[in-house]
BAKOL-415708 format. One record per residue: x, y, z of N, C-alpha, C in turn; residue in one letter. Coordinates in steps of 0.2 Angstrom, whole numbers, plus 2048, in hexadecimal, padded with zeros to 3 digits. Example, Ala and Ser with C-alpha at 12.3 -4.5 7.8 and 13.67 -1.06 7.14 Angstrom:
# residues 2
nc1_nc2_nc3_cac1_cac2_cac3_cc1_cc2_cc3_rest
842_7E4_827_83E_7EA_827_842_7F0_827_a
840_7F5_823_844_7FB_824_840_800_827_s
This chain:
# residues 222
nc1_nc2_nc3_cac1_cac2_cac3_cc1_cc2_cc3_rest
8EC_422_E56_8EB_423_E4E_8EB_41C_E4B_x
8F0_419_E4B_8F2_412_E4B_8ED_40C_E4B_x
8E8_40E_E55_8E4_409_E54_8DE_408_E50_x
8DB_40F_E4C_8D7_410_E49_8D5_40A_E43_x
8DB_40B_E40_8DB_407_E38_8DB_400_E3B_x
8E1_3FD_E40_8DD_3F6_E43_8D9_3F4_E44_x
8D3_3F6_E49_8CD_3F4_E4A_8CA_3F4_E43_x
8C9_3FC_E41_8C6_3F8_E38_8C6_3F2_E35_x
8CD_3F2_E36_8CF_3E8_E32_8CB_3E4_E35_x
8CB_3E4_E3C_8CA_3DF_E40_8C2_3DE_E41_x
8BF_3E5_E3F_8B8_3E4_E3C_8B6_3E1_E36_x
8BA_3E2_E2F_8BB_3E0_E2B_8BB_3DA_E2B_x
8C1_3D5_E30_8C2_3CE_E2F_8BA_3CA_E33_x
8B6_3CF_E38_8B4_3CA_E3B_8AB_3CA_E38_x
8AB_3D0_E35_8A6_3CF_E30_8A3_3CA_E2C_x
8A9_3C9_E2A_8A9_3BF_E23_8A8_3BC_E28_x
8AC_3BB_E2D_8AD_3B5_E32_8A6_3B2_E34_x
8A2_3B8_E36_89A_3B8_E39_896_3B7_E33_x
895_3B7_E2D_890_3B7_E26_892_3B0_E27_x
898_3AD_E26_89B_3A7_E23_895_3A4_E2A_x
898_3A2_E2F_895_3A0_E35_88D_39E_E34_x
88A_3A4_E33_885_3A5_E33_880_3A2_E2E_x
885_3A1_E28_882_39E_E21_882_394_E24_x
886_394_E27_886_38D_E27_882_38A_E2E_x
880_38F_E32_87C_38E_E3A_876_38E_E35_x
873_390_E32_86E_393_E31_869_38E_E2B_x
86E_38E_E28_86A_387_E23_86C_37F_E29_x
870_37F_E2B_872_377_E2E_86A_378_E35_x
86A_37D_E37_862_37C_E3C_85C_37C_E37_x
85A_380_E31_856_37E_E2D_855_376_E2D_x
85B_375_E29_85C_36F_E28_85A_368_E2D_x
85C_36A_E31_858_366_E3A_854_366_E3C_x
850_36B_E39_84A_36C_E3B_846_368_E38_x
847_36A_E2F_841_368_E2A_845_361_E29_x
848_35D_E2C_84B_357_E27_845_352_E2A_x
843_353_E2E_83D_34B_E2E_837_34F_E33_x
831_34E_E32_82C_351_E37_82C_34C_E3F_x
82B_351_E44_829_34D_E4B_826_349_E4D_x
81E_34B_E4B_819_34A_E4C_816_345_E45_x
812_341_E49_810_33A_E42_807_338_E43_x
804_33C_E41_7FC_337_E42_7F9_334_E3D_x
7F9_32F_E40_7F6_32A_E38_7EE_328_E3B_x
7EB_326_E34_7E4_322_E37_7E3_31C_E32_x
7E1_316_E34_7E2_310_E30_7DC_30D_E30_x
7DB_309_E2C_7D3_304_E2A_7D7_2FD_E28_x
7D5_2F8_E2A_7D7_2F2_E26_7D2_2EE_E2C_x
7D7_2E6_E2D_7D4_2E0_E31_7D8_2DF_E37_x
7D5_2DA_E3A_7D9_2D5_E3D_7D8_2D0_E40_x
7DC_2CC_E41_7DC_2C4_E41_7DE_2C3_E45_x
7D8_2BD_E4A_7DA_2BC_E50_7DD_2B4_E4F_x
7E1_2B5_E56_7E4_2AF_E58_7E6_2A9_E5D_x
7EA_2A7_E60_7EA_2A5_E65_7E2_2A0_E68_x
7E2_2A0_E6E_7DB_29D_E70_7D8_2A0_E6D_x
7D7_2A6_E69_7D0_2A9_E67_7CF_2A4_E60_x
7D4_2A2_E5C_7D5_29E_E58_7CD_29B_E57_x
7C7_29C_E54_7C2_296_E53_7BC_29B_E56_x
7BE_29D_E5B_7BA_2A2_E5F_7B9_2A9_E5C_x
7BD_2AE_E5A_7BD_2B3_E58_7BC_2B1_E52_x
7BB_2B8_E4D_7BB_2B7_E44_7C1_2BF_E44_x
7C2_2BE_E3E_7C6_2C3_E3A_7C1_2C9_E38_x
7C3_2D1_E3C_7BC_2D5_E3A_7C3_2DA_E38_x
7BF_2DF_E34_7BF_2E8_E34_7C1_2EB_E3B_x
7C4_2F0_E39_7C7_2F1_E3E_7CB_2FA_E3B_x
7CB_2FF_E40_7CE_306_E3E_7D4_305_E45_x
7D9_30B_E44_7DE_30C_E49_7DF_315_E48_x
7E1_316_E4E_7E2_31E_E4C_7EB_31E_E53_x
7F1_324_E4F_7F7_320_E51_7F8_329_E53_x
7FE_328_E56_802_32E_E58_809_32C_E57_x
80D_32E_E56_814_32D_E54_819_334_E57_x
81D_337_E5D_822_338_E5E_829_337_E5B_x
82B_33B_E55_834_339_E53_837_33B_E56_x
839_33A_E5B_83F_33E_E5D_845_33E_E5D_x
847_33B_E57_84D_338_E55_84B_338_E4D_x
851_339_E47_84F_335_E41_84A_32E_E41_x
84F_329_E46_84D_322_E44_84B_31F_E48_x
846_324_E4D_844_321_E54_83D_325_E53_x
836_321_E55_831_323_E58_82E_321_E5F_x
82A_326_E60_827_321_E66_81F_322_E64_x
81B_31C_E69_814_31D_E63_810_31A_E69_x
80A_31C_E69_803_31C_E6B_7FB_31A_E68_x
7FA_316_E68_7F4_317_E62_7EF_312_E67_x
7EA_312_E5F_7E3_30F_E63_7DF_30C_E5E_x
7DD_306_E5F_7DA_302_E59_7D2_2FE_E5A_x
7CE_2FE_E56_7C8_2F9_E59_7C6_2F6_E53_x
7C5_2F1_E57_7C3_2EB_E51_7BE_2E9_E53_x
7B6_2EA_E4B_7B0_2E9_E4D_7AF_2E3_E4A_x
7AA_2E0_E52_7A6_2D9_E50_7AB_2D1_E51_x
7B0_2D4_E54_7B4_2CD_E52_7B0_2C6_E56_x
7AE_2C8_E5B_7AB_2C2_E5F_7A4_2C0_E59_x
7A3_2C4_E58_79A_2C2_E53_796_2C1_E5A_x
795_2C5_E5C_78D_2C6_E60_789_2C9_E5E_x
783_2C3_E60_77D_2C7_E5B_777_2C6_E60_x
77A_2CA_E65_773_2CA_E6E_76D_2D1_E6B_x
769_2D1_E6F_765_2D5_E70_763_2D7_E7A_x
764_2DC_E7B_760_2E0_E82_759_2E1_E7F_x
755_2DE_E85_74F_2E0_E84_74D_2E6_E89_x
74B_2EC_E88_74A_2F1_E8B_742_2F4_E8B_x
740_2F9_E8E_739_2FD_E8D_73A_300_E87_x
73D_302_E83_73D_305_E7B_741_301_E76_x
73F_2F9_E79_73F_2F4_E75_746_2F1_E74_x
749_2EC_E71_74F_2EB_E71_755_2EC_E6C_x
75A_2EA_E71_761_2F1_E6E_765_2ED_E6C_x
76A_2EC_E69_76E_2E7_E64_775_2E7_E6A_x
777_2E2_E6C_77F_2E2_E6D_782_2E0_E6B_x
789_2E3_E69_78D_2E3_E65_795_2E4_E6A_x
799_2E0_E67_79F_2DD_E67_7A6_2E2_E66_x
7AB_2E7_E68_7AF_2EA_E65_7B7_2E5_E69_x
7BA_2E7_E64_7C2_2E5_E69_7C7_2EA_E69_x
7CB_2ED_E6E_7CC_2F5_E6E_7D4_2F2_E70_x
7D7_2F5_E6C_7E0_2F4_E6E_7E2_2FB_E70_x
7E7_2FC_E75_7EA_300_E75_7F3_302_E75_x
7F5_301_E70_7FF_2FF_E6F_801_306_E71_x
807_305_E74_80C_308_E77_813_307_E76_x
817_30A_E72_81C_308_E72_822_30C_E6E_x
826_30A_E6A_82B_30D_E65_82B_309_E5F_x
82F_30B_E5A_830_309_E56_839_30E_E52_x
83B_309_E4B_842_30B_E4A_83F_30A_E42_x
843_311_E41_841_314_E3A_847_314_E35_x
846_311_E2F_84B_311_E2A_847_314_E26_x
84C_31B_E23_848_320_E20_84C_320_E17_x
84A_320_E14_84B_31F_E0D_849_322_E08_x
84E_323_E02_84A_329_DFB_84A_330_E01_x
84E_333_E02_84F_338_E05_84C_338_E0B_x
849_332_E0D_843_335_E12_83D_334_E12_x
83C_333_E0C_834_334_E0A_830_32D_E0B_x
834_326_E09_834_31F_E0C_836_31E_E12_x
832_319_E18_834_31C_E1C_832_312_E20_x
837_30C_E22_835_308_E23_836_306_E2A_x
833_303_E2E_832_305_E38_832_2FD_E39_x
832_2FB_E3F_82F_2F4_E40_82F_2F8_E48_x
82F_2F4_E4D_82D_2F6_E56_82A_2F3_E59_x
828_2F5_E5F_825_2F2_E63_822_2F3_E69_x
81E_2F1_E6F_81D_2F4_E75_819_2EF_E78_x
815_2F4_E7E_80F_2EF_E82_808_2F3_E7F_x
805_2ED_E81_7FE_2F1_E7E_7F6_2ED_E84_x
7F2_2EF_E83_7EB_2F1_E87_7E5_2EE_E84_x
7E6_2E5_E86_7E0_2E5_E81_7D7_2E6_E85_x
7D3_2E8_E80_7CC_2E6_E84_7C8_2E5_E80_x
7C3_2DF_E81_7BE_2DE_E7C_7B6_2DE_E80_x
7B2_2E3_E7D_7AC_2E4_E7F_7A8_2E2_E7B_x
79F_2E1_E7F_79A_2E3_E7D_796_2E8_E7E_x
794_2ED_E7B_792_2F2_E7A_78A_2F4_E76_x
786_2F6_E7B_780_2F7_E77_77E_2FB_E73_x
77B_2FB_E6D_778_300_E68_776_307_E6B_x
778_30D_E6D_774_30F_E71_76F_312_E6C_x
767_313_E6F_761_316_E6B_764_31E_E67_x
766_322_E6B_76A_329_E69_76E_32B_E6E_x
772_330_E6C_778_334_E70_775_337_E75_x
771_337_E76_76B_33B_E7E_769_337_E82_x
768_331_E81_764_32E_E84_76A_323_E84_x
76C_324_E8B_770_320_E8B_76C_319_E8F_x
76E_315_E8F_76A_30C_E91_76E_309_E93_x
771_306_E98_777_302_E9B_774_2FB_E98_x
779_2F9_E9A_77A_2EF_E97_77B_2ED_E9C_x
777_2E8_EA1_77A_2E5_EA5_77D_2DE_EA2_x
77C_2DE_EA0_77E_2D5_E9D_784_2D6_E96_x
785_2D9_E95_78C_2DD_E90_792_2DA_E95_x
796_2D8_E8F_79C_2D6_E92_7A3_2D9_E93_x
7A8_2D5_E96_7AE_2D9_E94_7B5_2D7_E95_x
7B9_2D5_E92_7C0_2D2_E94_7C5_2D7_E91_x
7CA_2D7_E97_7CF_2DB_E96_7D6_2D8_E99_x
7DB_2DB_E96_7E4_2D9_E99_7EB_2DC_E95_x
7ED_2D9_E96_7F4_2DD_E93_7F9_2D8_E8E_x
7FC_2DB_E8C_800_2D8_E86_805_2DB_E83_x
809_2DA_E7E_80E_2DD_E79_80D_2DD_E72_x
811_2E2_E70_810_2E2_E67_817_2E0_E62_x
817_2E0_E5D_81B_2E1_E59_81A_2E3_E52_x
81A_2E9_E50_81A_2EC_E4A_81E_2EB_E44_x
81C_2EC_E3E_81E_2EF_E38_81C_2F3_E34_x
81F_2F7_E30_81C_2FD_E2D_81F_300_E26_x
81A_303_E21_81E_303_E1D_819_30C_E1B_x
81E_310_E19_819_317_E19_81E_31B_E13_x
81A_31F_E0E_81D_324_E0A_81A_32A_E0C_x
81C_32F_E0C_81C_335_E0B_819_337_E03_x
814_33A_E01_80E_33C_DFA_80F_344_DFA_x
812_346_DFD_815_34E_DFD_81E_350_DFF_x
81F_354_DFA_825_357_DFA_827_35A_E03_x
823_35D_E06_825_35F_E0D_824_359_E13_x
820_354_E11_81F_34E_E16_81A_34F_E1A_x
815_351_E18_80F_351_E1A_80A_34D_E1D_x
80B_349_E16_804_346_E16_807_33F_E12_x
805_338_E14_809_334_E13_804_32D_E12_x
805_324_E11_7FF_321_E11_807_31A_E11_x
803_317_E14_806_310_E16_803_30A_E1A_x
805_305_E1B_803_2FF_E1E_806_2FE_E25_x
804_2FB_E29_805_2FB_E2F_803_2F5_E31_x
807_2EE_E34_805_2E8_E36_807_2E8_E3E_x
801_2E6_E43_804_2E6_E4A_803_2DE_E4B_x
807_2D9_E4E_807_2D5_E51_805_2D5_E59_x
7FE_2D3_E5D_7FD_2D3_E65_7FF_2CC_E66_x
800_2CD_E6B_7FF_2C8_E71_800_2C8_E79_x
7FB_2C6_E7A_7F9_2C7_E83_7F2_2C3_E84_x
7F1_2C4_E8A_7ED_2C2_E8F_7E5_2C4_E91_x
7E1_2C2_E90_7D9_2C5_E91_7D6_2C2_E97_x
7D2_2C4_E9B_7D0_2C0_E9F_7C9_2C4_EA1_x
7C2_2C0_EA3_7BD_2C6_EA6_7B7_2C2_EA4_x
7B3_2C5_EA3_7AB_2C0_E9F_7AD_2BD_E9C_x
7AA_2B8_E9B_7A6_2B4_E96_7A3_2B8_E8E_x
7A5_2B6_E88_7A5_2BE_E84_7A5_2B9_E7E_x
79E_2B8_E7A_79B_2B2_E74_79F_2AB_E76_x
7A3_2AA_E75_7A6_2A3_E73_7AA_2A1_E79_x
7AD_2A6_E7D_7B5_2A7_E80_7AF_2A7_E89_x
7B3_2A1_E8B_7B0_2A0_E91_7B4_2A6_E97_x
7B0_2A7_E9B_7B4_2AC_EA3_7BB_2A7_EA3_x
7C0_2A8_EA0_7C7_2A4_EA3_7CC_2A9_EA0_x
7D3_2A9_E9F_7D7_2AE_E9F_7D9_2A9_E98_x
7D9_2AD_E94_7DD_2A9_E8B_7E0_2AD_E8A_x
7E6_2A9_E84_7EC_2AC_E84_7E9_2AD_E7B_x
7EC_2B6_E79_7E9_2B9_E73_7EC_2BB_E6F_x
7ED_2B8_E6A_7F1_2BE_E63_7EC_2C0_E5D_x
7EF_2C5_E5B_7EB_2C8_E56_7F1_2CA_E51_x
7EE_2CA_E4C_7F4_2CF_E47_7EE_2D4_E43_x
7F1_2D9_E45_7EB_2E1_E40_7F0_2E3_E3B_x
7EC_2E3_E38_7F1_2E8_E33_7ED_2EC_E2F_x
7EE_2F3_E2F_7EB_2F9_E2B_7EF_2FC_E26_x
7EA_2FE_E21_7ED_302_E1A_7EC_308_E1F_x
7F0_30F_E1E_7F0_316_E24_7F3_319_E20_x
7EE_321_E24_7F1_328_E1E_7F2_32C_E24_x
7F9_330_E23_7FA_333_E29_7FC_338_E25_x
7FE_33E_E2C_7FD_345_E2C_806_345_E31_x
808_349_E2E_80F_34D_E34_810_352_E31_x
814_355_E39_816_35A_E37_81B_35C_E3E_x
């Protein structure tokens, strides 16, 4: 008869125990959850300047980038992206074909790889990075094609490719309360090595290349 009323109490004591528990697990993984988004996709438009041997040879063109960002950490991202920069050699060839002639045109395609370190500011919402990695250069010529149906190979299109490193900085706010949607600037510094055709100005030899891009960018996370 005795054990009946003690088990009550000890129901009673362990009631609060588990609410209290429960109040504090519940908001602190919230809280974990929502305190900075994972996922980062940005898309950017600005220029880039080339350097190195291109110095004289290449011009400064237009250029977009499209970027992936991994956080998985507060102050740590990892990142992926892909950039093209149109016209910088300036070629102005023509293919002469059976359905007359086709314009060749110039792109120059990066592709970085790397991480970067996030100083996150104003709750979060300012958000300042620098980083780094290796990157993929390649620079083509490519023909007009007449339409999406109907394709025409280039034999005389050219093409130089190699490898390199980056160095970033980056400066991005947050434009909504939950972190959604955001706009910043982003500077990459390349340099690496190209080697392959002959491609307007830049003779078949391996020249040493830097570029600095840098895009105005509106990004999406979540």
């Amino acid at each position: 008869m005795k054990l009946v009323p003690s088990l009550a109490r000890l129901k009673l004591r362990v009631k609060p125990t588990i609410l209290v528990l429960a109040g504090l697990i519940v908001p602190a993984s919230l809280t974990a959850q929502s305190d900075y988004p994972h996922h980062n996709l940005t898309f950017g438009a600005g220029a880039a300047q080339p350097g190195g041997d291109l110095s004289g040879l290449f011009l400064a063109r237009p250029g977009i980038s499209l970027g992936y960002g991994y956080r998985f950490q507060r102050y740590f991202q990892i990142d992926a992206g892909f950039e093209t920069v149109f016209g910088a050699a300036d070629v102005h060839d023509y293919l002469t074909t059976g359905i007359g002639p086709l314009r060749i045109r110039d792109f120059q395609f990066f592709f970085p790889f790397g991480g970067r370190a996030i100083l996150p500011l104003a709750g979060g919402r300012l958000l300042l990075s620098g980083g780094g990695g290796g990157a993929y250069l390649r620079y083509s010529e490519l023909l007009h094609q007449p339409s999406e149906d109907f394709h025409v190979d280039c034999p005389v299109c050219s093409t130089r490719d190699g490898w390199g490193y980056y160095a970033l900085a980056a400066v991005s706010a947050f434009v909504d309360r939950r972190q959604h949607f955001s706009i910043g600037v982003t500077s990459r510094i390349y340099r690496g090595h190209t080697q392959g055709d002959a491609l307007a100005a830049i003779p078949a030899i391996r020249t040493r290349d830097r570029w600095i891009n840098t895009y105005a960018q509106f990004g999406f996370s979540f």
